[in-house]
LOPANU-942897 format. One record per residue (C-alpha): y, x, z; chain; residue number from 1. Coordinates in steps of 0.1 Angstrom, whole numbers, plus 2048, in hexadecimal, padded with zeros to 3 digits. Each point is the difference from the previous one (the first is absolute). Example, Ala and Ser with C-alpha at 12.3 -4.5 7.8 and 13.67 -1.06 7.14 Angstrom:
<pts>
<pt><py>7D3</py><px>87B</px><pz>84E</pz><dose>A</dose><kelo>1</kelo></pt>
<pt><py>822</py><px>80E</px><pz>7F9</pz><dose>A</dose><kelo>2</kelo></pt>
</pts>
This chain:
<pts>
<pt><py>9DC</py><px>274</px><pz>659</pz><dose>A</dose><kelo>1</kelo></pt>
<pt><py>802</py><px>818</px><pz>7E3</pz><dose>A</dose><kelo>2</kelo></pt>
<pt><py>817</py><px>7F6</px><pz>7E2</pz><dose>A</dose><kelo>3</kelo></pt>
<pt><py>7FD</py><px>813</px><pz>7DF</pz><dose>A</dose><kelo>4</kelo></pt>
<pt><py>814</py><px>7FE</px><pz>7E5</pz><dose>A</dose><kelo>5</kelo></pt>
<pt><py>7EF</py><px>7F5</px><pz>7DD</pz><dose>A</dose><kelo>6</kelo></pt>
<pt><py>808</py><px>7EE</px><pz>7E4</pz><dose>A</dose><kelo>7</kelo></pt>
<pt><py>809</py><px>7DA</px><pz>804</pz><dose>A</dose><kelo>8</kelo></pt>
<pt><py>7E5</py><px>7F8</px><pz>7E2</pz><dose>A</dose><kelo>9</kelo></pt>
<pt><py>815</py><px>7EA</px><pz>7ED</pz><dose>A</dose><kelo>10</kelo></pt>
<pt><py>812</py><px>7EB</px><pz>817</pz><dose>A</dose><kelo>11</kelo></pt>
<pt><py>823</py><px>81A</px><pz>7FB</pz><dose>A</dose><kelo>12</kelo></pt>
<pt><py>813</py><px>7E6</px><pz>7EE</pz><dose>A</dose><kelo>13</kelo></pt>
<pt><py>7F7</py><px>7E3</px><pz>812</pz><dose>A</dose><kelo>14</kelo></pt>
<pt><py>7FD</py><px>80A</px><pz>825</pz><dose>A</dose><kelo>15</kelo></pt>
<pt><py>813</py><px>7E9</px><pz>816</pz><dose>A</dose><kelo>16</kelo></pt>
<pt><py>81D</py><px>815</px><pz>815</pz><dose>A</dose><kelo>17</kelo></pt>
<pt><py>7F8</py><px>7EF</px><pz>81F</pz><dose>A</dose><kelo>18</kelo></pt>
<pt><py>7E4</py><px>7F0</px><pz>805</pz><dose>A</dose><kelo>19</kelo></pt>
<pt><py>7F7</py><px>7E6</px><pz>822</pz><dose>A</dose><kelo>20</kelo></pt>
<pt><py>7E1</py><px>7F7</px><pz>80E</pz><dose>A</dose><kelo>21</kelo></pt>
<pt><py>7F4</py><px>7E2</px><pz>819</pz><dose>A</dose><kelo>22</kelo></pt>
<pt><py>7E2</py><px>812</px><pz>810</pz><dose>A</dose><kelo>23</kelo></pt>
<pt><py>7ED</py><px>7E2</px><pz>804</pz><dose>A</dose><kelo>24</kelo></pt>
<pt><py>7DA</py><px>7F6</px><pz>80C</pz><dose>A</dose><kelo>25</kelo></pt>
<pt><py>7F9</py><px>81C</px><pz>818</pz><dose>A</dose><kelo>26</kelo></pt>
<pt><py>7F6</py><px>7E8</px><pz>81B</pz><dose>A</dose><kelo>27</kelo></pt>
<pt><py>7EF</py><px>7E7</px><pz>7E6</pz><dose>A</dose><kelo>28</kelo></pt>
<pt><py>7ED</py><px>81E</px><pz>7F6</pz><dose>A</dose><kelo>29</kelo></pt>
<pt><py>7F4</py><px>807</px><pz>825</pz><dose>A</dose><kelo>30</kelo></pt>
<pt><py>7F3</py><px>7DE</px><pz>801</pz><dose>A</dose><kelo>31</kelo></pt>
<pt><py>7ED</py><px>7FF</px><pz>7E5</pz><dose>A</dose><kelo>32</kelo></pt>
<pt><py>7ED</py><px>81D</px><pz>80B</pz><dose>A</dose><kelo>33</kelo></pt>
<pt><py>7FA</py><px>7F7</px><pz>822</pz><dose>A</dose><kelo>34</kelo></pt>
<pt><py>816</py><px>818</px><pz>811</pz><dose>A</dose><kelo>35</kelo></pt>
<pt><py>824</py><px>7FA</px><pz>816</pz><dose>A</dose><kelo>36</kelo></pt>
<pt><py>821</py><px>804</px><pz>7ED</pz><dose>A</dose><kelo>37</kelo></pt>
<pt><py>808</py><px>81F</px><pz>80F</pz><dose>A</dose><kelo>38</kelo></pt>
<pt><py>7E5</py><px>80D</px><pz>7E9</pz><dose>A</dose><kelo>39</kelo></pt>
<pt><py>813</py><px>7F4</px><pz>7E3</pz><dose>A</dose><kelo>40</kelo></pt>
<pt><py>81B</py><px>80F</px><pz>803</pz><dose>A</dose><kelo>41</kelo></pt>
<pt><py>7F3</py><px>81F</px><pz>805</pz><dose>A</dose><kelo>42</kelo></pt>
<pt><py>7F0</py><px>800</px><pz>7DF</pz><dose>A</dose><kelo>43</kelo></pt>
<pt><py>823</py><px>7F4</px><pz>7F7</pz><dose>A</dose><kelo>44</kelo></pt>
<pt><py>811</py><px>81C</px><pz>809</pz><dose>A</dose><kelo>45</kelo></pt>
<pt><py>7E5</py><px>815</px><pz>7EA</pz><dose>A</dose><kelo>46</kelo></pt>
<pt><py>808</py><px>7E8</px><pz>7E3</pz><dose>A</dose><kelo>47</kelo></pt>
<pt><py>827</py><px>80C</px><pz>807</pz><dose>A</dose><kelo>48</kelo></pt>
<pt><py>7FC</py><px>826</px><pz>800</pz><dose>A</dose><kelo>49</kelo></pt>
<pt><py>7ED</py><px>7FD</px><pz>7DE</pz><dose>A</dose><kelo>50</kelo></pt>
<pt><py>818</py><px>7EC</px><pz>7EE</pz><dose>A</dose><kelo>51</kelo></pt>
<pt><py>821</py><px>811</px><pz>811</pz><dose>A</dose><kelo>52</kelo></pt>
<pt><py>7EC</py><px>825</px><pz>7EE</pz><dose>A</dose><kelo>53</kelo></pt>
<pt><py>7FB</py><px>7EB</px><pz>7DD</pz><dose>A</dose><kelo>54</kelo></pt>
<pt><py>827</py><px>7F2</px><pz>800</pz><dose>A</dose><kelo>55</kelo></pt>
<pt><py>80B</py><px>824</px><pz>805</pz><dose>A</dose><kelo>56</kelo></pt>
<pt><py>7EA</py><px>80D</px><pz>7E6</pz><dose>A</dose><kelo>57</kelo></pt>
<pt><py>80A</py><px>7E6</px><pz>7E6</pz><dose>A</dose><kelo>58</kelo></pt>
<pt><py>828</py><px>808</px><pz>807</pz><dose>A</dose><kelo>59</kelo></pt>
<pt><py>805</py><px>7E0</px><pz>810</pz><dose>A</dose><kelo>60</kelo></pt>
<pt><py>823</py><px>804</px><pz>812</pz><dose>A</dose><kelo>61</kelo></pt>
<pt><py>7FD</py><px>7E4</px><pz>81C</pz><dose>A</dose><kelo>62</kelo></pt>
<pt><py>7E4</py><px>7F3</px><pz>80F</pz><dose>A</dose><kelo>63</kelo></pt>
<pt><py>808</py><px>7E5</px><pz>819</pz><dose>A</dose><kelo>64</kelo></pt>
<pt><py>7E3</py><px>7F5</px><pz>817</pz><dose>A</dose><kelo>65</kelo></pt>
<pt><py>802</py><px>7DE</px><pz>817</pz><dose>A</dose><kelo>66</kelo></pt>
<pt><py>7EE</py><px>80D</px><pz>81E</pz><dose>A</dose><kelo>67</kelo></pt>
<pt><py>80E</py><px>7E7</px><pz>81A</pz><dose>A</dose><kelo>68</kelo></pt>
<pt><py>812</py><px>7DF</px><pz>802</pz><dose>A</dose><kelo>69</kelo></pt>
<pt><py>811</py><px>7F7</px><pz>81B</pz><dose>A</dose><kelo>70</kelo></pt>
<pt><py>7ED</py><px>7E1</px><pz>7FF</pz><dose>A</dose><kelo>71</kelo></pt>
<pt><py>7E1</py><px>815</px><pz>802</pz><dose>A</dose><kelo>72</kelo></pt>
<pt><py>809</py><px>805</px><pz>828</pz><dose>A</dose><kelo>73</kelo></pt>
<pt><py>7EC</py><px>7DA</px><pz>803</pz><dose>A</dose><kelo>74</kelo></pt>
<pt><py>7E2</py><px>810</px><pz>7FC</pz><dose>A</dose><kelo>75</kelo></pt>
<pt><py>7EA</py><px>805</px><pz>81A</pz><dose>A</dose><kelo>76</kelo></pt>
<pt><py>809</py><px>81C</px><pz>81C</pz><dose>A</dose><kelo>77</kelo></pt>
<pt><py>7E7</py><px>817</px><pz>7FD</pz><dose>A</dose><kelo>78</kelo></pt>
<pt><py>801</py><px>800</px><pz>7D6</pz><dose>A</dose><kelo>79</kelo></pt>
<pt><py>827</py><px>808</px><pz>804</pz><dose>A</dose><kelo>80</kelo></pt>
<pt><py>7F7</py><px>819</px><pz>816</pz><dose>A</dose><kelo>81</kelo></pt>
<pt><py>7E8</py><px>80F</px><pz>7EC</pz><dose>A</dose><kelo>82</kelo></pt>
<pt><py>816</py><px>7FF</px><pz>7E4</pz><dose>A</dose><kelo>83</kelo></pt>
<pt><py>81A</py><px>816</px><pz>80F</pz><dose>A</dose><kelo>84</kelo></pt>
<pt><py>7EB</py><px>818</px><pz>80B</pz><dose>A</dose><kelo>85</kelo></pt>
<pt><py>7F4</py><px>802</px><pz>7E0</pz><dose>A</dose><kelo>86</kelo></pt>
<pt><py>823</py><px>806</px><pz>7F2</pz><dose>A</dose><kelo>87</kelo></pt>
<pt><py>808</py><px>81D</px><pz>818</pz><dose>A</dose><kelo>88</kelo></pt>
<pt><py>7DE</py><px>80E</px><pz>7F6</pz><dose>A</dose><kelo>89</kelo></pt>
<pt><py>80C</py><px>7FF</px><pz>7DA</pz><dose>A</dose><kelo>90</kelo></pt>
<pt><py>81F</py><px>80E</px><pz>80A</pz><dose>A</dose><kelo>91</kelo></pt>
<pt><py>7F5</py><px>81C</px><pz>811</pz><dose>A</dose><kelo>92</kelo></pt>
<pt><py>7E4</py><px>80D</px><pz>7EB</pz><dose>A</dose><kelo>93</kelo></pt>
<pt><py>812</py><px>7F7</px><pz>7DE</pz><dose>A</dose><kelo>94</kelo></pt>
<pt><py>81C</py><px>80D</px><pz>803</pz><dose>A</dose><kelo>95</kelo></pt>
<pt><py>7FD</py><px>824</px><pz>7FB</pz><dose>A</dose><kelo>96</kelo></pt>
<pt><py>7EE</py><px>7F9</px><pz>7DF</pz><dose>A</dose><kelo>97</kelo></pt>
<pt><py>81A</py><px>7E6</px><pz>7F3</pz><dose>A</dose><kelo>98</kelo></pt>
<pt><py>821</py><px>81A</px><pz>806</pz><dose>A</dose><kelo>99</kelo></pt>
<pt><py>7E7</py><px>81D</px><pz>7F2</pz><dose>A</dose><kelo>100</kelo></pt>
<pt><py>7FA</py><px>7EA</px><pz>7E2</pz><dose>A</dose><kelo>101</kelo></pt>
<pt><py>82A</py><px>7F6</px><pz>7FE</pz><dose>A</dose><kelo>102</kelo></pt>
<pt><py>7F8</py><px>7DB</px><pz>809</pz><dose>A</dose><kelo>103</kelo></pt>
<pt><py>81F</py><px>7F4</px><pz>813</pz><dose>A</dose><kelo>104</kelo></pt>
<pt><py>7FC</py><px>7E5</px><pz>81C</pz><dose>A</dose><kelo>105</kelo></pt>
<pt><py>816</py><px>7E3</px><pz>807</pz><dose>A</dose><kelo>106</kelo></pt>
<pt><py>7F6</py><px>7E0</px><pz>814</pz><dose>A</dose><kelo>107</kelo></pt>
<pt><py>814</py><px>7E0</px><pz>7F9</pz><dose>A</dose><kelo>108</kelo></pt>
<pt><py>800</py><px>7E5</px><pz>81D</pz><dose>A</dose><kelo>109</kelo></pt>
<pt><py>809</py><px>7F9</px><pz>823</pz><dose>A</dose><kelo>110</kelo></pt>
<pt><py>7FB</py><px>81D</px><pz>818</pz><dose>A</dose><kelo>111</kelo></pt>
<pt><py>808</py><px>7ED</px><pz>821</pz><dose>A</dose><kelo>112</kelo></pt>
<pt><py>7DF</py><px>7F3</px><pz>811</pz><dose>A</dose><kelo>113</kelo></pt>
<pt><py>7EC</py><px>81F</px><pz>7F0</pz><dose>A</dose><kelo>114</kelo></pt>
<pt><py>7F2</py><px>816</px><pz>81B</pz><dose>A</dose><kelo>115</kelo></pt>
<pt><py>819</py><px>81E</px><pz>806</pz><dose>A</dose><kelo>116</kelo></pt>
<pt><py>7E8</py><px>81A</px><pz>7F6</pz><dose>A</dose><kelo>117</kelo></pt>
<pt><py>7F9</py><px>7F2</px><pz>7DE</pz><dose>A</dose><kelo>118</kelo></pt>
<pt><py>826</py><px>7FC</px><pz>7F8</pz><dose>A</dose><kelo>119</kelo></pt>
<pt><py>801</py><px>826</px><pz>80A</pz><dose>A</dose><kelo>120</kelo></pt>
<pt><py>7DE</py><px>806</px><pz>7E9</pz><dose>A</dose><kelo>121</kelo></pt>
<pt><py>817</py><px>7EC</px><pz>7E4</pz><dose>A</dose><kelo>122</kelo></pt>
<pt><py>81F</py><px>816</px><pz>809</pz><dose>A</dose><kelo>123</kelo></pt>
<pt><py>7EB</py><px>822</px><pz>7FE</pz><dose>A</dose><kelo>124</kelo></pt>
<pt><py>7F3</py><px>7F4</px><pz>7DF</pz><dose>A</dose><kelo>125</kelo></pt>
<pt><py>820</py><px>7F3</px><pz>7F3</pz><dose>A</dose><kelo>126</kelo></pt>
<pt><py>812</py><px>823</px><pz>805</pz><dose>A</dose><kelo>127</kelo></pt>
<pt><py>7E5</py><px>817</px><pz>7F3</pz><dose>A</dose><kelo>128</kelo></pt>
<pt><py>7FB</py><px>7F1</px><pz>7E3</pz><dose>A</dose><kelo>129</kelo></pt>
<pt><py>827</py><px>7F6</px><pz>7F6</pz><dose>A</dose><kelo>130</kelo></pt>
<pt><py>803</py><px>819</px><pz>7E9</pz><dose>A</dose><kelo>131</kelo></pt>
<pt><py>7DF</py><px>7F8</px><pz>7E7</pz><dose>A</dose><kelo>132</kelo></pt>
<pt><py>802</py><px>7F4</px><pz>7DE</pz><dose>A</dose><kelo>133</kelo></pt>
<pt><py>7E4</py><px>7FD</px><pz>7F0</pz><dose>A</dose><kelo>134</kelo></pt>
<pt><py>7FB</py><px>7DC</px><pz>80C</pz><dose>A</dose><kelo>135</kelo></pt>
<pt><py>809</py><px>7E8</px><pz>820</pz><dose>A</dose><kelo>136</kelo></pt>
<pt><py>7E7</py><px>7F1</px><pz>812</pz><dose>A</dose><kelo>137</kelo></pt>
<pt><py>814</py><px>7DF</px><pz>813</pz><dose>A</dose><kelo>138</kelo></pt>
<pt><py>7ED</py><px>7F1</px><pz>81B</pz><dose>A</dose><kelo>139</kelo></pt>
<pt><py>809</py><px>7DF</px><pz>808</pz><dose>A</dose><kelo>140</kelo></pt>
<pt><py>7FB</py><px>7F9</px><pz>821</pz><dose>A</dose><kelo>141</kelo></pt>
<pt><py>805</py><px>7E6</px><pz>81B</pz><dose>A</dose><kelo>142</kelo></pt>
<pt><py>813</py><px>7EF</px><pz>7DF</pz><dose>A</dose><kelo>143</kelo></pt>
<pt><py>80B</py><px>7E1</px><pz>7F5</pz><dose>A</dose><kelo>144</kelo></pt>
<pt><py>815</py><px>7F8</px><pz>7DF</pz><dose>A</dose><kelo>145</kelo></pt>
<pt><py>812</py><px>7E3</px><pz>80A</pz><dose>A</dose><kelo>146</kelo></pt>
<pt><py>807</py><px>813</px><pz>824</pz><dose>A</dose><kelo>147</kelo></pt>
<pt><py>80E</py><px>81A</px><pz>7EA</pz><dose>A</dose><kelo>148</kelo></pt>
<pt><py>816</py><px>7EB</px><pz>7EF</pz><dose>A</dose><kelo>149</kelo></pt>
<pt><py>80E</py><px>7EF</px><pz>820</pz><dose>A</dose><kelo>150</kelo></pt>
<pt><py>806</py><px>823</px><pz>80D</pz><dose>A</dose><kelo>151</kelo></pt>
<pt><py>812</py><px>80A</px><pz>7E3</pz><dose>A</dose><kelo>152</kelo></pt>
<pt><py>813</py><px>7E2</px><pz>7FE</pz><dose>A</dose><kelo>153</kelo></pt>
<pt><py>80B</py><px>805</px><pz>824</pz><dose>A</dose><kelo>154</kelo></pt>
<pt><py>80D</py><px>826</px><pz>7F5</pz><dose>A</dose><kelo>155</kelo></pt>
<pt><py>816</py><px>7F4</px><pz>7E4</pz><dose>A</dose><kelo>156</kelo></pt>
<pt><py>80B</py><px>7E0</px><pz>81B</pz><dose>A</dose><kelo>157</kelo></pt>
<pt><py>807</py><px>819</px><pz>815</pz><dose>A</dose><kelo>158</kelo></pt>
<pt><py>817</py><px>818</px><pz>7EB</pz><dose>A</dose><kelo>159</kelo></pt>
<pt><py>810</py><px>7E5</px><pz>7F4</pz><dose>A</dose><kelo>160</kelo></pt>
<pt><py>809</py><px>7F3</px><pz>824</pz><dose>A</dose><kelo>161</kelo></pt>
<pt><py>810</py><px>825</px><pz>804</pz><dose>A</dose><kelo>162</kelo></pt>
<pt><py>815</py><px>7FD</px><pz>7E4</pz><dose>A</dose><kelo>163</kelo></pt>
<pt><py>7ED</py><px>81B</px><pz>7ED</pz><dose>A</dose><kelo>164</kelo></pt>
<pt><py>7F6</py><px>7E8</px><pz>7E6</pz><dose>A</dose><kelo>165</kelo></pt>
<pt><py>80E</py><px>7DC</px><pz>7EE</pz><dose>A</dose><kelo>166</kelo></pt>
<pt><py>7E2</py><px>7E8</px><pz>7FE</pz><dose>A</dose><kelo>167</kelo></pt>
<pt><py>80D</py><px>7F4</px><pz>7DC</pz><dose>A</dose><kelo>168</kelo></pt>
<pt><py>7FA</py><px>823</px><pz>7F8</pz><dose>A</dose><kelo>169</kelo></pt>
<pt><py>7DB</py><px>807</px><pz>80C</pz><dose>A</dose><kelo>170</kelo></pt>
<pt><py>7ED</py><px>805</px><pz>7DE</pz><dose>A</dose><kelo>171</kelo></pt>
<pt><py>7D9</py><px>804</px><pz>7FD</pz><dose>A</dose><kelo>172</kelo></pt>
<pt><py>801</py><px>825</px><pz>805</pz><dose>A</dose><kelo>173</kelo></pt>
<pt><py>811</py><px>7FB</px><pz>820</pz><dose>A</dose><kelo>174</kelo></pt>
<pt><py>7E1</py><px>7EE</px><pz>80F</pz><dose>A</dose><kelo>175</kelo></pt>
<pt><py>7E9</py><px>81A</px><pz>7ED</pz><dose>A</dose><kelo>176</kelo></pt>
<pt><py>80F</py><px>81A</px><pz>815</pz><dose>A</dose><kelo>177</kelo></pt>
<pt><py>7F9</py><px>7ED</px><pz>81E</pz><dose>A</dose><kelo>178</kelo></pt>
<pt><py>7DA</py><px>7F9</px><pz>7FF</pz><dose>A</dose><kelo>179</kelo></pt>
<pt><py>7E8</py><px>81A</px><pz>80E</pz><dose>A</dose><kelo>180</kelo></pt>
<pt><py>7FA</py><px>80A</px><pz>7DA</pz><dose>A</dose><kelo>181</kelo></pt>
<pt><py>823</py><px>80B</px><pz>7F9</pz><dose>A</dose><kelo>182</kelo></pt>
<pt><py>7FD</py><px>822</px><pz>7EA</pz><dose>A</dose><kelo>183</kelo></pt>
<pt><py>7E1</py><px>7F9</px><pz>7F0</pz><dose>A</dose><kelo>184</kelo></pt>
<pt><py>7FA</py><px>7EA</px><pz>7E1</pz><dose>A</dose><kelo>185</kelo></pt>
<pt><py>7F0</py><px>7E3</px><pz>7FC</pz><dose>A</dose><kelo>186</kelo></pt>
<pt><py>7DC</py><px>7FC</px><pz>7FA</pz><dose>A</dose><kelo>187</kelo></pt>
<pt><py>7F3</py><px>801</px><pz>7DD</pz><dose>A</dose><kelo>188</kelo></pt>
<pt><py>7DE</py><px>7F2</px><pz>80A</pz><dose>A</dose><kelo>189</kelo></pt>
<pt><py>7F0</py><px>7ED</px><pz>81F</pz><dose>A</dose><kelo>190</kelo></pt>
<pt><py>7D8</py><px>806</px><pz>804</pz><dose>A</dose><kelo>191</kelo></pt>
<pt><py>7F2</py><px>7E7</px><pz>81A</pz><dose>A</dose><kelo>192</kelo></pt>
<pt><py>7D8</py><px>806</px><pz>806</pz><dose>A</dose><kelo>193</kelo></pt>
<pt><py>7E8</py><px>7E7</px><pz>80C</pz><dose>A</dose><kelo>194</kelo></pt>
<pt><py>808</py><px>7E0</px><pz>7E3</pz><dose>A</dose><kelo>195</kelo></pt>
<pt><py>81F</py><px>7F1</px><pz>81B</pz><dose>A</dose><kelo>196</kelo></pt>
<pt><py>81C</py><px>7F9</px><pz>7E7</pz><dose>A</dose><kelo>197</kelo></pt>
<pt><py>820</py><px>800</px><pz>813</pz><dose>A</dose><kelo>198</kelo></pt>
<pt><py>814</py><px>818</px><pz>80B</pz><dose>A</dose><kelo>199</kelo></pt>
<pt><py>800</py><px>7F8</px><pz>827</pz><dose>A</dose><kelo>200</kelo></pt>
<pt><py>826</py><px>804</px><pz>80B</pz><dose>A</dose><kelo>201</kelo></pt>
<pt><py>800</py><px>823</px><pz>7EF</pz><dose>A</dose><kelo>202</kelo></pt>
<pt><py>81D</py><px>80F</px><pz>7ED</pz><dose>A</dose><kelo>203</kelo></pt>
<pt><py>80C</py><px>7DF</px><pz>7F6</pz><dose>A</dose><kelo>204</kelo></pt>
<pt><py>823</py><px>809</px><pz>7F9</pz><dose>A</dose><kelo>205</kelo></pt>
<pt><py>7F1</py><px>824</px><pz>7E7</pz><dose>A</dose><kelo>206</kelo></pt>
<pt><py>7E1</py><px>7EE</px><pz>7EF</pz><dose>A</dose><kelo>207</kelo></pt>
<pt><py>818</py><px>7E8</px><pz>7F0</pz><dose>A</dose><kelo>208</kelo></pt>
<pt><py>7F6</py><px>80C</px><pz>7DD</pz><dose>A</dose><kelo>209</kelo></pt>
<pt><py>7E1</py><px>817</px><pz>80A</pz><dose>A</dose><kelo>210</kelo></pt>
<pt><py>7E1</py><px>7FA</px><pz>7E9</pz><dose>A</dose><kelo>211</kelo></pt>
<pt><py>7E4</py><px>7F1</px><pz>81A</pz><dose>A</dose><kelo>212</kelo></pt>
<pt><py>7DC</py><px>80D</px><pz>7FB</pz><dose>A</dose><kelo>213</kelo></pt>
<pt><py>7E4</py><px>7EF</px><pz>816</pz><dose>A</dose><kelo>214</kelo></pt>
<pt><py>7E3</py><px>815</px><pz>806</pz><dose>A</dose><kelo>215</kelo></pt>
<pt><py>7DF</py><px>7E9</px><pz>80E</pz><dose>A</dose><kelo>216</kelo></pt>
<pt><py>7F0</py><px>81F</px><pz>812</pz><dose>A</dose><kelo>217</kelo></pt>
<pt><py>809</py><px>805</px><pz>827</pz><dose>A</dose><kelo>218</kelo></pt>
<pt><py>812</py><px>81E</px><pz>805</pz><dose>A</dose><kelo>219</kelo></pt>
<pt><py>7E5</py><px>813</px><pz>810</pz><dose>A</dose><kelo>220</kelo></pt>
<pt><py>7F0</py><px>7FD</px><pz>7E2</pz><dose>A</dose><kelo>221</kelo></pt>
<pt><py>81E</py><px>808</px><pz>7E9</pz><dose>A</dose><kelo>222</kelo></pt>
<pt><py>7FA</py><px>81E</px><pz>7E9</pz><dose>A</dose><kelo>223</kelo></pt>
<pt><py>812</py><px>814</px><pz>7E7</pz><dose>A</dose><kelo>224</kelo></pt>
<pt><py>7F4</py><px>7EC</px><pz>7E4</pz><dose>A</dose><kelo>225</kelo></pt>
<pt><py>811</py><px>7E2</px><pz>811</pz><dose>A</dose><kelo>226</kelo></pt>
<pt><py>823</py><px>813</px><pz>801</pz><dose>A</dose><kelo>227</kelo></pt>
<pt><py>7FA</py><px>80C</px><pz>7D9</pz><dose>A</dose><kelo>228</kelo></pt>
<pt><py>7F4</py><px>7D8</px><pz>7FA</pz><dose>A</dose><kelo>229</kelo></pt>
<pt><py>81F</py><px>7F9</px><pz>80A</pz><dose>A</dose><kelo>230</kelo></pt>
<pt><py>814</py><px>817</px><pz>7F9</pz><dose>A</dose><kelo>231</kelo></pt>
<pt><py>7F1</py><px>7F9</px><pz>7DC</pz><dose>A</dose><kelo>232</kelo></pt>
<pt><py>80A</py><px>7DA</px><pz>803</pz><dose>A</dose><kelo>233</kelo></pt>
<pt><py>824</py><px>80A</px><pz>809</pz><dose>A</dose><kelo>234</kelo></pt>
<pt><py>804</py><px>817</px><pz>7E0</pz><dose>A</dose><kelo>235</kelo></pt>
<pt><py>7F4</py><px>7DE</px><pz>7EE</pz><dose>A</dose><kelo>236</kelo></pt>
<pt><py>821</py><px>7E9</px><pz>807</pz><dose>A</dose><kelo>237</kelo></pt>
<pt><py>81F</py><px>7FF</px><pz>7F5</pz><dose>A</dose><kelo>238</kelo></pt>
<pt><py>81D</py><px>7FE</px><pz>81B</pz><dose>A</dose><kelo>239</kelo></pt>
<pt><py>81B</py><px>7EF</px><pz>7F6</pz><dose>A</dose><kelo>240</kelo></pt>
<pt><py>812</py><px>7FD</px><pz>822</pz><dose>A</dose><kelo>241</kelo></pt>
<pt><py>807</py><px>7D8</px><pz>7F9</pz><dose>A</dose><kelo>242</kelo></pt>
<pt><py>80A</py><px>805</px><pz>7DC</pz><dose>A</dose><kelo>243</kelo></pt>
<pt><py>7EF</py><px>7ED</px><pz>7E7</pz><dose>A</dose><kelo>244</kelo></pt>
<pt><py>7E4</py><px>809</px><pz>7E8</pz><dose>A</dose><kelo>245</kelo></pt>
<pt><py>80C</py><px>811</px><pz>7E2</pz><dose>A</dose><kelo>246</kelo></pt>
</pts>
């Protein structure tokens, strides 16, 4: 990957902070051109590395990527294999590129049932890259929003069964600071590729007031025009965070 700074053409004033995307249609894409789903993916992956390099150069601050769901692990054996080994290949070869470039890495999910040397992959990547800036790149993996939730509920149940906290007193922020996502804001706009419109048990307690922007192309085939497209579309709306039209 090689990231170079340039001018964000006119999207300054209207880039979204934090944007998410749902990385959808790799295996839909496979299909239609004859070949497994592992094949998908792999394009997939490409389709990552080139947007993660344009979200840097435009000065996006957070990029958040839903890579895998935990209900993803129904798929079949071998394509969940393949999947991981695909992941430990990305983190392997990216990472060098991503700290030179001040990308910082942080993966958001469930860690048990992952294969002990992609937790250490994630570890490794996690450190080296704690102290970068310039943008961070959150993997979601083996994720679940309402999961999350439940887990953070069971924190704050927790505290307040040790007498470190009154349950009368637990305010929004409390629970905030309990999901996966505590520390980093909520997204500004949700990108979901191949025409699905839902959001498919993803962030559903931080898209509460994120603008939604369906793109019809599968991600393999998802370009930088699609990002600007959207990107574009965002800068369009107003956001009035459930206040009424003036």
């Amino acid at each position: 990957m090689n990231v170079r700074p340039s001018p964000a053409g006119g999207f300054e004033s209207d880039l979204p902070i934090h944007l998410a995307i749902i990385m959808d249609g790799n295996r839909r894409w496979a299909r239609a051109h004859g070949k497994p789903a592992i094949y998908g993916h792999r394009r997939g992956a490409e389709t990552v590395r080139r947007t993660v390099e344009s979200c840097a150069r435009l000065g996006i601050r957070y990029l958040t990527l839903y890579a895998f769901s935990s209900e993803n692990w129904r798929r079949p054996r071998h394509e969940v294999g393949e999947l991981m080994n695909l992941l430990r290949y990305y983190l392997r070869r990216e990472i060098d590129s991503l700290d030179r470039n001040g990308i910082r890495v942080r993966v958001i999910g469930e860690r048990e049932g992952l294969a002990p040397d992609i937790v250490e992959l994630i570890g490794h990547a996690e450190r080296r890259t704690a102290g970068n800036r310039r943008m961070d790149l959150v993997v979601a993996l083996n994720y679940g929003g309402r999961r999350e939730i439940l887990l953070a509920a069971r924190r704050l149940a927790t505290k307040v069964a040790r007498g470190e906290l009154r349950a009368e007193e637990i305010e929004e922020d409390d629970l905030r600071d309990a999901l996966f996502t505590a520390g980093i804001p909520d997204p500004d706009l949700l990108i979901r590729t191949s025409g699905e419109q839902r959001v498919s048990n993803f962030l559903l307690w931080q898209l509460a007031y994120t603008e939604l922007v369906f793109v019809p192309v599968p991600w393999p085939e998802f370009e930088e025009r699609h990002l600007f497209e959207a990107i574009a579309e965002f800068g369009r709306r107003e956001r009035r965070y459930g206040a009424s039209a003036g």
